[in-house]
BALOBA-1460 file (C-alpha; in Angstrom, 3 decimals):
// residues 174
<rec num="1" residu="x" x="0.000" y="0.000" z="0.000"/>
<rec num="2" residu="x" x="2.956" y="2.484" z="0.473"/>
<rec num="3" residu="x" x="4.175" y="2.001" z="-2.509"/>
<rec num="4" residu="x" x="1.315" y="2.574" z="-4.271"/>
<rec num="5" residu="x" x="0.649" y="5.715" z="-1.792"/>
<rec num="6" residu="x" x="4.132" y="7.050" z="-3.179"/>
<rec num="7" residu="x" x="2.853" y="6.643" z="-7.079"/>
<rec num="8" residu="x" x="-0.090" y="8.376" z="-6.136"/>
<rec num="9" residu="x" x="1.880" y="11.427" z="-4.881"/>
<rec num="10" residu="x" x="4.176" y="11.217" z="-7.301"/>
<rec num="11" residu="x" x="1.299" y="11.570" z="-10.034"/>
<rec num="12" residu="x" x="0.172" y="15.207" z="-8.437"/>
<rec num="13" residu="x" x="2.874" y="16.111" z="-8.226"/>
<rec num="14" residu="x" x="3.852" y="15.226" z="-11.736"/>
<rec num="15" residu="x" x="0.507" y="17.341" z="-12.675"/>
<rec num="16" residu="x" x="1.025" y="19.997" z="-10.560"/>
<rec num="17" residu="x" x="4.298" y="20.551" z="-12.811"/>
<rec num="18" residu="x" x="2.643" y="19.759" z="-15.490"/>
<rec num="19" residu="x" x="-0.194" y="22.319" z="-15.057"/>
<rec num="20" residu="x" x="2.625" y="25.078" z="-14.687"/>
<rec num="21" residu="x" x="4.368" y="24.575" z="-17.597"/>
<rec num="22" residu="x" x="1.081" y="24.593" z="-19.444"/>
<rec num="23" residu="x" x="-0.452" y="27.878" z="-17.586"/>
<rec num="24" residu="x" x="2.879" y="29.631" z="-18.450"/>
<rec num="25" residu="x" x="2.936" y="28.652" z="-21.908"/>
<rec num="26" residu="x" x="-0.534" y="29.569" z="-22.631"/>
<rec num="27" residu="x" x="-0.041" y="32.979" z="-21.128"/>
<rec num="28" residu="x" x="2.847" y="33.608" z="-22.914"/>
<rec num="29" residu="x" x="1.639" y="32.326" z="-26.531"/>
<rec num="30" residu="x" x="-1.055" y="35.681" z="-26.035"/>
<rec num="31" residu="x" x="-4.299" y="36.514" z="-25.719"/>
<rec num="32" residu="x" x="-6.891" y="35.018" z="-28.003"/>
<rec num="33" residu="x" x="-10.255" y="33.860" z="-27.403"/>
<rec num="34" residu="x" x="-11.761" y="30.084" z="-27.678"/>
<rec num="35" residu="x" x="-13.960" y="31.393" z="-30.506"/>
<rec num="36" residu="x" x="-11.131" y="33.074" z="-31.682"/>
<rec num="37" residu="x" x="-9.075" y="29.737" z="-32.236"/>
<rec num="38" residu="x" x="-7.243" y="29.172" z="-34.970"/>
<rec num="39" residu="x" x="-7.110" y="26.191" z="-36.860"/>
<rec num="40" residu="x" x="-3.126" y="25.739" z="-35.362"/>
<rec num="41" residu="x" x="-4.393" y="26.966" z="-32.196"/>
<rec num="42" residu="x" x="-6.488" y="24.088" z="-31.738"/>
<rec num="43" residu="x" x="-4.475" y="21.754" z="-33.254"/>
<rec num="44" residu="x" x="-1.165" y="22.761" z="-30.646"/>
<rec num="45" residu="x" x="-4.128" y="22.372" z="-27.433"/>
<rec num="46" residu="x" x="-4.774" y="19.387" z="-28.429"/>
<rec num="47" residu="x" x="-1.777" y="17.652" z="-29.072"/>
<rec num="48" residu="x" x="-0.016" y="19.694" z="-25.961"/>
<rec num="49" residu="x" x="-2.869" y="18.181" z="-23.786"/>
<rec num="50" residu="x" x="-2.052" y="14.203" z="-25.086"/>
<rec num="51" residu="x" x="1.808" y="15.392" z="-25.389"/>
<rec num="52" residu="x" x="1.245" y="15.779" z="-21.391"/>
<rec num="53" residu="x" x="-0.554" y="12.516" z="-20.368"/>
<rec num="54" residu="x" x="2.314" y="10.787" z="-19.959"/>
<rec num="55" residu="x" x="3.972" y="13.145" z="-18.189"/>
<rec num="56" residu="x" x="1.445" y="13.434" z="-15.549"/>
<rec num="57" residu="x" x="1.001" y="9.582" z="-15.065"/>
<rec num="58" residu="x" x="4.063" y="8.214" z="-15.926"/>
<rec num="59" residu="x" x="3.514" y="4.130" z="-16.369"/>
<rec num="60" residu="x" x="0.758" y="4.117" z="-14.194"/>
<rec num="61" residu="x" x="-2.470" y="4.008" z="-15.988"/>
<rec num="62" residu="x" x="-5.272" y="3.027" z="-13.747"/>
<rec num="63" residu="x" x="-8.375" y="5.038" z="-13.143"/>
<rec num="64" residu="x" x="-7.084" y="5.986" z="-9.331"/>
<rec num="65" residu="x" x="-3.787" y="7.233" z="-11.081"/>
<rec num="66" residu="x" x="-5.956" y="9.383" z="-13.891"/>
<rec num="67" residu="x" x="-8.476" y="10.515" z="-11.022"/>
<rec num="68" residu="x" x="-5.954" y="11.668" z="-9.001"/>
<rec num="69" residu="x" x="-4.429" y="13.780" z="-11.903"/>
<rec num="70" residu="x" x="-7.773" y="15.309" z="-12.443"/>
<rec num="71" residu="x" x="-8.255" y="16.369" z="-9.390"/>
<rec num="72" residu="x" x="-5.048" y="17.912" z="-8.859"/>
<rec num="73" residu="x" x="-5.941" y="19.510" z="-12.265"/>
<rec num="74" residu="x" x="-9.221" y="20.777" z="-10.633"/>
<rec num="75" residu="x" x="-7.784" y="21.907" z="-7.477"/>
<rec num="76" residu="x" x="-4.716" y="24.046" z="-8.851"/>
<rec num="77" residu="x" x="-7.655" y="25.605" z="-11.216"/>
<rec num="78" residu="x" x="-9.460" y="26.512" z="-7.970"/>
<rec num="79" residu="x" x="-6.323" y="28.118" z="-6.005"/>
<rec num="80" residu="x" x="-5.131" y="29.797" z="-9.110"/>
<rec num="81" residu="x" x="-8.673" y="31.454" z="-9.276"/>
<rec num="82" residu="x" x="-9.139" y="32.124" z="-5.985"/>
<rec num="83" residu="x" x="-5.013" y="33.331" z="-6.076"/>
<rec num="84" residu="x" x="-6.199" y="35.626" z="-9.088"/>
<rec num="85" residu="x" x="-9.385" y="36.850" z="-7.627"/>
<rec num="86" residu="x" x="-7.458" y="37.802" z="-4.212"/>
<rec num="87" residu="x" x="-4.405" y="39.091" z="-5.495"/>
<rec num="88" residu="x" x="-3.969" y="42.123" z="-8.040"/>
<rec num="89" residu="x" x="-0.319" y="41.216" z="-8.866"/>
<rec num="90" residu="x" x="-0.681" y="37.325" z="-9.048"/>
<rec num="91" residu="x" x="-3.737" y="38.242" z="-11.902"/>
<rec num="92" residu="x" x="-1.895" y="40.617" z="-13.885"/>
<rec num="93" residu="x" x="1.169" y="37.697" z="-13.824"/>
<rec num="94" residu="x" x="-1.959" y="34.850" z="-14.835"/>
<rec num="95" residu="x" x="-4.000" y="36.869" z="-17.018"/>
<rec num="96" residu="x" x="-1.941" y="39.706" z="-18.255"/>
<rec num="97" residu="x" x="-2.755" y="43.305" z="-19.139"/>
<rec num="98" residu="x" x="-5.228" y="44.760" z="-21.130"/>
<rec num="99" residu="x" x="-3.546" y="46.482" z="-24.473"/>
<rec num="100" residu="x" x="-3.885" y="49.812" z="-26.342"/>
<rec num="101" residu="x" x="-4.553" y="49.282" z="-30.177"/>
<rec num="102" residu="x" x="-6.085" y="52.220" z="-31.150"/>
<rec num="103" residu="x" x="-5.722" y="55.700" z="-29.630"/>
<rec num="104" residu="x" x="-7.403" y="58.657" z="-30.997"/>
<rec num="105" residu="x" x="-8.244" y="57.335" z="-34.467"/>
<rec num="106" residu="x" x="-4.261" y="56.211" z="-34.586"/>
<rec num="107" residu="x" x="-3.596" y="51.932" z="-34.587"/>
<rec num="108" residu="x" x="-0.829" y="51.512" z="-32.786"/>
<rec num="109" residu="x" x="1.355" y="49.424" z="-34.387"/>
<rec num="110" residu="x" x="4.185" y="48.218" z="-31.708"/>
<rec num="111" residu="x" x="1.528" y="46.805" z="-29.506"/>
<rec num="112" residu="x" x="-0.735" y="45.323" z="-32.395"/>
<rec num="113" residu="x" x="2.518" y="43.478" z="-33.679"/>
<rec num="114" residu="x" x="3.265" y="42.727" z="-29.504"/>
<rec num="115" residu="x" x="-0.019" y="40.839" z="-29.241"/>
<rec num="116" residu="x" x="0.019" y="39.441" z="-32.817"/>
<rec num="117" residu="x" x="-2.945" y="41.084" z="-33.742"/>
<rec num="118" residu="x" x="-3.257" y="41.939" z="-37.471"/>
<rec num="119" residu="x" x="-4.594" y="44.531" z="-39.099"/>
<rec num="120" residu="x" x="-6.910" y="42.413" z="-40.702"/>
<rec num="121" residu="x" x="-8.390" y="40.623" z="-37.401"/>
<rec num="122" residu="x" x="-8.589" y="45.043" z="-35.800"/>
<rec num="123" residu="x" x="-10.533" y="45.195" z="-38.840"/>
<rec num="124" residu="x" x="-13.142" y="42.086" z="-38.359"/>
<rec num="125" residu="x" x="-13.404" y="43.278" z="-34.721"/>
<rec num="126" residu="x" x="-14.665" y="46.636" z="-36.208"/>
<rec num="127" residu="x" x="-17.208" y="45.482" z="-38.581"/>
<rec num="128" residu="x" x="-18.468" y="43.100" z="-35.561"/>
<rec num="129" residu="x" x="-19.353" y="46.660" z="-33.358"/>
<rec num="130" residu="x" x="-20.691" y="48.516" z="-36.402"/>
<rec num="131" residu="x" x="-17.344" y="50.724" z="-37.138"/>
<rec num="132" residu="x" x="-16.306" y="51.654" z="-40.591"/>
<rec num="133" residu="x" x="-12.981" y="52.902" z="-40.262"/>
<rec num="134" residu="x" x="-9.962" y="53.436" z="-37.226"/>
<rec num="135" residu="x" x="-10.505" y="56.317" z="-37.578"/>
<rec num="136" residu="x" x="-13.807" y="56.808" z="-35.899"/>
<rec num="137" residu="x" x="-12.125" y="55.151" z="-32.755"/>
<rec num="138" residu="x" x="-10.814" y="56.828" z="-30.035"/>
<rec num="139" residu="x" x="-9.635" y="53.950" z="-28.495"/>
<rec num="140" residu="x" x="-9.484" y="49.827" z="-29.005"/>
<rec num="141" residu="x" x="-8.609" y="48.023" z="-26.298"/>
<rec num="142" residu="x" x="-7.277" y="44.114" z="-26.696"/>
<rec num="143" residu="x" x="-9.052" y="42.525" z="-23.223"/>
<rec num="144" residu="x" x="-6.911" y="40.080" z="-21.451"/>
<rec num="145" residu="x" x="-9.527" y="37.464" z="-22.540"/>
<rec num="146" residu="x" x="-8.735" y="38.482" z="-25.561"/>
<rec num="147" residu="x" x="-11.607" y="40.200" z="-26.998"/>
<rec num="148" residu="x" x="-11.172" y="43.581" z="-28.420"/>
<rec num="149" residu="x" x="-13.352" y="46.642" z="-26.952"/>
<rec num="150" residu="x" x="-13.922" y="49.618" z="-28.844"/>
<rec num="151" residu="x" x="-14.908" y="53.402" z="-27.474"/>
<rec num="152" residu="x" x="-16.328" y="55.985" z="-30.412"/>
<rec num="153" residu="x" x="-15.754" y="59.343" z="-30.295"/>
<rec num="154" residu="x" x="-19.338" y="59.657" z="-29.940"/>
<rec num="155" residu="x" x="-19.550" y="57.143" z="-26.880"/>
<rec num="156" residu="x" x="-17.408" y="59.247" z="-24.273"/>
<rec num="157" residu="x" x="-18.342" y="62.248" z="-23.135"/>
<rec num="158" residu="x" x="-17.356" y="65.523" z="-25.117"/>
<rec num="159" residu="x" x="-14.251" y="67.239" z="-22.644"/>
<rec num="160" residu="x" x="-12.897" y="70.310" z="-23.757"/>
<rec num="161" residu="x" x="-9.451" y="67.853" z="-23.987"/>
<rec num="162" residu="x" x="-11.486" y="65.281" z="-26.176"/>
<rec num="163" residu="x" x="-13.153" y="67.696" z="-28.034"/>
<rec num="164" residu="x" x="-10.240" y="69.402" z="-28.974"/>
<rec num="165" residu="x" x="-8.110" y="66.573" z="-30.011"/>
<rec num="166" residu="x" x="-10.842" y="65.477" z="-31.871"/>
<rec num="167" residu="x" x="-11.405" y="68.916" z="-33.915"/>
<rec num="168" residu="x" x="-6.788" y="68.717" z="-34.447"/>
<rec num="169" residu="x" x="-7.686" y="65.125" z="-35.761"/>
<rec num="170" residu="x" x="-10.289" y="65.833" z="-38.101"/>
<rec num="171" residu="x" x="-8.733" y="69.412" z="-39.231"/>
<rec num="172" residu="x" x="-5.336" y="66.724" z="-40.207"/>
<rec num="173" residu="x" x="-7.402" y="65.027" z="-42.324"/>
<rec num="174" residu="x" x="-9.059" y="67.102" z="-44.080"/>
């Protein structure tokens, strides 16, 4: 029985590792939505999550061996929330920062090519909220769950500051 006590603890903590590596690489590889999945995207999920099997297990394949994995699974999910929902800087580590795409009708391109966001996928977020052109944007926002949020210039409230950057952007490009 001891042995088989030490496999057991050797398999969470196998998955505990496991579930590490994986968190970090997923927040590192960006923010993108499920519905937002690529083709590759899905494709690198689901061969990282059989690549990983065996690492969590080892040889032992019995249903104790693969409950205990899933639980440990379940329960690191549960701190980490909790972690996140307690802890400002432990969230912005997990889940990251939201980015600035688009500020006053400008895209900014060294955070759209930080986040790998293309012009073309700015531009299918745009046509999804009804806008035409970047240009009627005062800002975009890329959320850290990876949707992007957009702000009109007829959404916020007219400040002299808005106001007049607004009437320097429009008198630019006219």
């Amino acid at each position: 029985m001891l042995a088989s006590a030490h496999v057991l603890v050797e398999i969470a903590a196998r998955t505990a590792v496991v579930y590490g590596v994986v968190l970090i690489g997923v927040r590192l590889s960006g923010k993108r939505e499920v519905g937002q999945m690529t083709p590759f995207d899905l494709t690198l999920l689901l061969l990282i999550s059989n690549a990983v099997q065996n690492a969590m297990t080892g040889p032992d394949n019995s249903l104790l061996g693969g409950v205990i994995a899933a639980s440990t699974l379940l329960i690191l999910n549960y701190v980490v929330a909790e972690l996140s929902g307690a802890n400002r800087r432990f969230r912005k580590f997990v889940q990251g920062q939201p980015s600035l795409l688009v500020h006053d009708g400008q895209v900014i391109s060294s955070h759209m090519a930080k986040e790998h966001v293309s012009m073309d996928e700015l531009q299918r977020a745009m046509r999804e909220h009804g806008i035409s052109h970047y240009h009627d944007v005062a800002l975009a926002v890329l959320e850290v769950d990876g949707s992007i949020s957009f702000l009109k210039y007829d959404e916020i409230q007219p400040t002299a500051q808005t106001h007049l950057a607004r009437r320097k952007f429009i008198q630019k490009h006219e």
